[in-house]
N, C-alpha and C positions, 0 to 999 in steps of 0.2 A: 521292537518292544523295549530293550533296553536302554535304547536310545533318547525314549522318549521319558522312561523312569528317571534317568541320569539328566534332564533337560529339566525335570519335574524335581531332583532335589536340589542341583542347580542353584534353577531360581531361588527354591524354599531357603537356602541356604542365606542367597544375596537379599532376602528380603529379612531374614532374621538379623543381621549383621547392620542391617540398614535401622531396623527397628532400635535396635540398642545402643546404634550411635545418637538417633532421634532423644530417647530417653536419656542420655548421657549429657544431650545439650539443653535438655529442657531440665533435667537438675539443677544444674549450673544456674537457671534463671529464678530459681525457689529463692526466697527472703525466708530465712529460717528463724525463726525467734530467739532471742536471747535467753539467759536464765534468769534475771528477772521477768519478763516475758511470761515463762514458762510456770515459774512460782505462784505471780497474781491469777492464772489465769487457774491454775491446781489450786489455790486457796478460797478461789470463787466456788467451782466444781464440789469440793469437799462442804463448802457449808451450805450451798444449794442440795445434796444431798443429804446431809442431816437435817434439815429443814423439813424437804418436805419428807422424810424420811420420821419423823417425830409429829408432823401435821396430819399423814394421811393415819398413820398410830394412833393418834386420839379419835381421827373420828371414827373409824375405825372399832377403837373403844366402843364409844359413845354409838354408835348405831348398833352394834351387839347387845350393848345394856335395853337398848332401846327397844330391841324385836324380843328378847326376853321377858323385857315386862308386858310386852302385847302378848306374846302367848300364854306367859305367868293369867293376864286376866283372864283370858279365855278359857282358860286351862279350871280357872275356878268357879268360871261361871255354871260349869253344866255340871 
């Protein structure tokens, strides 16, 4: 039984050792982006966010105003 635990961390061992030289050579192959790169791509992100971030705001607005005056009418009809 021991034997086969010790067979069993073992391998577990050569295959984690394995894994992380994997990962070590496939890092290497990453194209990492610049900081300009990095800038245009965070200045897009930021104003795509305020954007719709103030667009879905209005209507947002604007459909509350809107189900308030349907119920406002209703409200006065009976």
């Amino acid at each position: 039984m021991t034997t086969e635990v010790s067979e069993y961390v073992g391998s577990r061992w050569t295959r984690l050792k394995a894994f992380y030289t994997d990962v070590r050579l496939e890092m290497k192959k990453v194209s990492w982006p610049n900081r300009k790169e990095i800038t245009g791509t965070t200045v897009v992100v930021l104003f795509a966010v305020f954007f719709f971030g103030f667009y879905l705001g209005f209507l947002d607005f604007g459909f509350s105003k809107l189900v308030q005056r349907i119920f406002h009418l209703f409200r006065t009809v009976q």
